[in-house]
N, C-alpha and C positions, 0 to 999 in steps of 0.2 A: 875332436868336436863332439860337441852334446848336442840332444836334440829333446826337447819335452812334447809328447805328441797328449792331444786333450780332443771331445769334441762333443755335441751334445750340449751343447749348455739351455737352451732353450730359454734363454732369458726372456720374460715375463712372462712362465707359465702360472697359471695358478691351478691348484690341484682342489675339485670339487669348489671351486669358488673358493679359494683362500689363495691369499698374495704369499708368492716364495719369494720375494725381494731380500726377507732376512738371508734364506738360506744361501740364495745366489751371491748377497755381495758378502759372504761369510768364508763361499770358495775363493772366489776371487783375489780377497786379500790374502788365505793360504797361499794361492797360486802365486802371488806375486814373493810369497816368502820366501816358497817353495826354487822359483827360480832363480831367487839371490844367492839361497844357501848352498843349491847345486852346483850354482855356476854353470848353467845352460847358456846354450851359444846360441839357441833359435828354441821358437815358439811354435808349435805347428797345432793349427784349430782347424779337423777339418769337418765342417759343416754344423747346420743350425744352431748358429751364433743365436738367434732367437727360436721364440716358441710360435710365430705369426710372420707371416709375409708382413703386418702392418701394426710393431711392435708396438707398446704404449710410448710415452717419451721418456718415463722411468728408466726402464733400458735401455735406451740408445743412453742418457745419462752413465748409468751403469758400465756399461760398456769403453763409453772415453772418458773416465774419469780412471780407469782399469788400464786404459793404453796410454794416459799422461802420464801415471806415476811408473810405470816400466820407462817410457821414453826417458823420465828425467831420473829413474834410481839404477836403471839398466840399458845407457844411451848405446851400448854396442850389441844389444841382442835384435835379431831380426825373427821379425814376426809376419806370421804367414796366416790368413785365414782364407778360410773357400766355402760360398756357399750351398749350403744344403736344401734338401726338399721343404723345411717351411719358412724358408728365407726368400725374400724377394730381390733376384738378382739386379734389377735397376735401382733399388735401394742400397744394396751395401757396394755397390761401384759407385756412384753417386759423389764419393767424397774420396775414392780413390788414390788420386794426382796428389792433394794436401796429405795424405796419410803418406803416402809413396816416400813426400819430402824428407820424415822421419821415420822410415825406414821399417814402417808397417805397412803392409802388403793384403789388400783385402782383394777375393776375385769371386765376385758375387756370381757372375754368369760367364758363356764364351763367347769369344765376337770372331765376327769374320770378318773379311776383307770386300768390298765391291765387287770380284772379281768371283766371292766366294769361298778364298782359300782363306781356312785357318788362320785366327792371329795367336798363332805358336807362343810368340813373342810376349806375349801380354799374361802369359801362364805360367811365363820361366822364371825363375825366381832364384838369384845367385843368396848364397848363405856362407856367409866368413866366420871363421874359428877365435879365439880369444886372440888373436896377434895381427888378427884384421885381414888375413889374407883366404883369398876363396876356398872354401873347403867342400863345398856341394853345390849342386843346382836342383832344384823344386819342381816337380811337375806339377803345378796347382792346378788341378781339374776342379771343377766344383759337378753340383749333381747336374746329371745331365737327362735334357728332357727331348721326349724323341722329334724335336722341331730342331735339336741340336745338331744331329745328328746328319751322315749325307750317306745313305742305301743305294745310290745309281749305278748298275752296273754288276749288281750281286747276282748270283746266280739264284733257281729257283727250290734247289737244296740247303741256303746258307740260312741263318737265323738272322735277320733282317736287324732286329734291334740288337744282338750279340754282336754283327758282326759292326754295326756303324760303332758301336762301344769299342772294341775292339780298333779298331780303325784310326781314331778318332785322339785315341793313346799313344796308337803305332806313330802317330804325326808329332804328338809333342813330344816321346821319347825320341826319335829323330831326330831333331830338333836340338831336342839335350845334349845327344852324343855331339853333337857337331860342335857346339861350346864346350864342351867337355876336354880339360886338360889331365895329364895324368896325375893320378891317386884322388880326384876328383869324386866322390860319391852322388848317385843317381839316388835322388828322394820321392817317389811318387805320393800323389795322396786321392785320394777320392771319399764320392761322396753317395753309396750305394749297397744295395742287398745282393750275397756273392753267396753264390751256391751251396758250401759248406757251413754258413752263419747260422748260429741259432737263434731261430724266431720265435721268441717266447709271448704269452700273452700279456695283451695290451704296448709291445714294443713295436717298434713301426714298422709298417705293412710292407711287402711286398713290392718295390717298385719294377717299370719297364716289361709291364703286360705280365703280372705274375710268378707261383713258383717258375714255372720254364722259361721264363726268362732272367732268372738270377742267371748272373755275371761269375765265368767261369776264374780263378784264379789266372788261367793262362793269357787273361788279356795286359796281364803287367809284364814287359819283358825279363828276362833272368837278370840283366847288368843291373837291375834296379836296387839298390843295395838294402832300403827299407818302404815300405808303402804304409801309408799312416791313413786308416780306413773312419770314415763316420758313416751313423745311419743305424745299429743296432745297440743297444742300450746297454747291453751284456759284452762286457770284455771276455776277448777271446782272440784266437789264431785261426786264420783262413787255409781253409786244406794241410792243417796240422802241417802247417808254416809256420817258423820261427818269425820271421821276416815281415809277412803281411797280418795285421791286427789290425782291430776296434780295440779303439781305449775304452769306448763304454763311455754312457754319461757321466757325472761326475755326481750326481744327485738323483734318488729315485723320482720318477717321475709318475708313475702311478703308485697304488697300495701292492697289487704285487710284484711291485721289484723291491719287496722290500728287504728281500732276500739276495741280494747282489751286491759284491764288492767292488764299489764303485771305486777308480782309480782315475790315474795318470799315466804315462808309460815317460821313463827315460831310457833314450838310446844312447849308447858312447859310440864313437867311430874311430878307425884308427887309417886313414886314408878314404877307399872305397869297403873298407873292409865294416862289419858290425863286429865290436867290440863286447859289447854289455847291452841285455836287455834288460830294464828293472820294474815291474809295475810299484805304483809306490798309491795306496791306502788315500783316501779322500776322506778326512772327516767328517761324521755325519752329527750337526749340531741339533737336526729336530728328528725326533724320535719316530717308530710308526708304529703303533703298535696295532696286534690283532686280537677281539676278545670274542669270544672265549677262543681257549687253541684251534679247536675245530667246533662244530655247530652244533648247536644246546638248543634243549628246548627254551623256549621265553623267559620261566620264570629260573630258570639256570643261568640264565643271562642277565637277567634284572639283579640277580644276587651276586655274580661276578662281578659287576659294575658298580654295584654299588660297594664294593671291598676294594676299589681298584683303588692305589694309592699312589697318586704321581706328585712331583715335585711343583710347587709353586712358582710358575713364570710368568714372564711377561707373555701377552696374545700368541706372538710371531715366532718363541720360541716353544709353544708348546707344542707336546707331541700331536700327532695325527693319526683316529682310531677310526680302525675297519670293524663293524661290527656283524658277526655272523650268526643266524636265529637260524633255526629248525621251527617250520613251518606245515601244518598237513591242509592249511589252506590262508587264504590272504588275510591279515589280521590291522583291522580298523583301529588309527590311533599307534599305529606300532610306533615311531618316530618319537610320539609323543611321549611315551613311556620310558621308548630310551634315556630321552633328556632328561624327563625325571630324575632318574637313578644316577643321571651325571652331573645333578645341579649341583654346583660351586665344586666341580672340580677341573683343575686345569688341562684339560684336552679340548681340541678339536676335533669335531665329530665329523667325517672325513665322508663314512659310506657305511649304509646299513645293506648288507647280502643276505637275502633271505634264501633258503634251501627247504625244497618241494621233493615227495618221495620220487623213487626214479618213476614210475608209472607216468608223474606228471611233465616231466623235464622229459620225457623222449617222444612226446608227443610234440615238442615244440620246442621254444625258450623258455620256458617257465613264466614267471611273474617276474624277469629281469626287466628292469628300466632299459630303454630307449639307448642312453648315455651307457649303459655294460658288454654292447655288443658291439658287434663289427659290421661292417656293412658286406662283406663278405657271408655272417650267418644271416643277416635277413635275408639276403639275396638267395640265399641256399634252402632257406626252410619256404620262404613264399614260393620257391619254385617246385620243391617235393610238393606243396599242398597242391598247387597247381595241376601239376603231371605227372604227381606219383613215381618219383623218379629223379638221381641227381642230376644236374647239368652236365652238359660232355663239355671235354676242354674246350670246343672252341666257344661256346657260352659262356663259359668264366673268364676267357680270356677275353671276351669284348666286354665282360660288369668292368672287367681289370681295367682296361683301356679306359672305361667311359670316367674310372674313379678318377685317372693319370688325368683326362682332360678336363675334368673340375678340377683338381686341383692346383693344375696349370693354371685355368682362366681366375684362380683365387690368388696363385701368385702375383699375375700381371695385373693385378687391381689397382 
């Protein structure tokens, strides 16, 4: 059995106000190539199929117009999605049942039972090999938000959201084993920030009250033969594990990732066993570029730009340019200037970064826009001004908290 693991897609983001619609349905139809030519047995997406709890209709179009033509050019491949932190779990269940019929699997959120017990059931997800006979079952967790979660009973030593995480896994692998026949492989997937991941800037934050609350590798049991991880944008291996990975998004989503090979991952299996790990290259049809290499002064910059010599495209495929100035104070009209120097050339002007000596940036954020930072450095610098001093954990871990429950109450919108 194959297995093509993907996730990140964030369909209809747009970066600095520009529509990636081109670039999005550009992967898509790779992917779908990508799947034929492989001969993949299963699909696995695990998390933010979009960029929004309350995606435009452009994407959702996108999106099933991407799972008819699999349905009908690859009618035995089963596909598996699970939602992520900026997906709205009552949205992508919503159409679940009709998708179920043809043999695509979406599991936006987790539900439980009246009783309160786990529906285990509703997460398992049987996957059959080219010859139509079961060859895996799915753990399809999607992100989990800590209302998911059930703490009663824990001791005053345990890590409260580690361990319902933990817990929570322990029931659908459970679960698993119990359908599980021999040479059967265990497929986990989730949808979160794990201890060893690297968190790079502008890739997504922290979830579950913080660093101390990344999610230890050992919440996936051993039997599990591959775990197919979403939530960090940077491909990579969890606790320098072969076995548990981020595919990474498939498309940079800010300017600086623009330095990341963005991929795909194919697993091969040969029963319960992993066979073949492959990461396999996502082409990148819109460019990024950054000028100058590093930061110049202004009229070093105006003269770069104006030498810059890109190829002539249409809007959607032109590149997209970070622009970097040396600055020894705020400079009136600078925007204006740039455009200049890029009149009638085909780029997108994406982000001008201006750079202030260190004198000025360590007494604050500098002159960064609002939109370059995080809401973890406002929180950090309003509170050294404030008292002279950083937050202790347990203040950062309630900014954490209070971010988790906006964004919660922006999912359920």
């Amino acid at each position: 059995m194959k297995i093509l693991h993907t996730s990140d897609w964030h369909l209809g983001h747009q970066l600095h106000g520009y529509n990636r619609d081109f670039e999005h349905q550009a992967f898509l139809d790779w992917l779908a190539d990508t799947l034929e030519a492989s001969q993949a047995d299963a699909l696995l997406v695990a998390g933010d199929i979009f960029d929004t709890a309350n995606p435009p209709a452009s994407a959702w179009r996108m999106l099933y117009r991407f799972l008819a033509r699999l349905a009908k050019n690859l009618p035995n491949l089963n596909v598996v999605m699970i939602g992520g932190n900026h997906d709205s779990p009552s949205k992508l269940d919503a159409p679940h049942e009709l998708l179920k019929a043809f043999d695509l699997h979406i599991v936006g959120g987790i539900h439980r039972r009246e009783d309160g017990e786990l529906d285990t059931e509703r997460m398992l997800v049987p996957l059959t090999d080219a010859s139509g006979q079961q060859a895996a079952w799915v753990l399809a967790v999607p992100f989990l938000r800590s209302a998911d979660l059930r703490t009663d009973g824990l001791s005053e030593e345990d890590d409260r959201l580690i361990k319902g995480v933990e817990t929570l896994y322990g029931e659908v692998t459970a679960a698993a084993r119990h359908g599980r026949q021999p040479n059967q492989a265990l497929i986990g997937m989730g949808h979160a920030y794990m201890a060893s991941g690297k968190l790079s800037e502008m890739s997504e934050r922290r979830v579950l009250g913080g660093n101390q609350h990344a999610l230890p590798a050992s919440i996936f049991a051993e039997d599990l033969s591959y775990v197919a991880l979403g939530h960090l944008h940077l491909a990579q291996r969890v606790a320098k594990q072969e076995h548990i990975r981020y595919s990474g998004s498939p498309l940079p989503l800010s300017m600086s990732e623009r330095g990341y090979n963005h991929q795909v991952v194919l697993v091969d299996f040969d029963g319960a066993d992993v066979t073949a790990i492959e990461p396999v290259s996502v082409p990148r049809v819109v460019d990024m570029l950054k000028v100058p290499a590093s930061p110049a002064p202004l009229a070093q910059v105006i003269e770069e730009l104006s030498a810059l010599d890109v190829e002539d495209k249409p809007r959607e495929q032109q590149p997209f340019l970070e622009v970097h100035v040396l600055l020894d104070k705020p400079q009136a009209l600078l925007r204006e200037k740039i455009m200049a120097a890029l009149d009638g050339k085909a780029v997108r002007l994406a982000k001008i970064t201006p750079h202030y000596p260190a004198t000025q940036t360590q007494q604050g954020l500098g002159h960064r826009r609002l939109s370059d930072v995080t809401p973890q450095q406002v929180f950090n610098l309003s509170w050294t001004q404030k008292y002279q001093g950083e937050p202790d954990e347990a203040m950062t871990a309630a900014f954490e908290q209070l971010l988790i429950n906006v964004e919660e109450d922006e999912a359920n919108l």
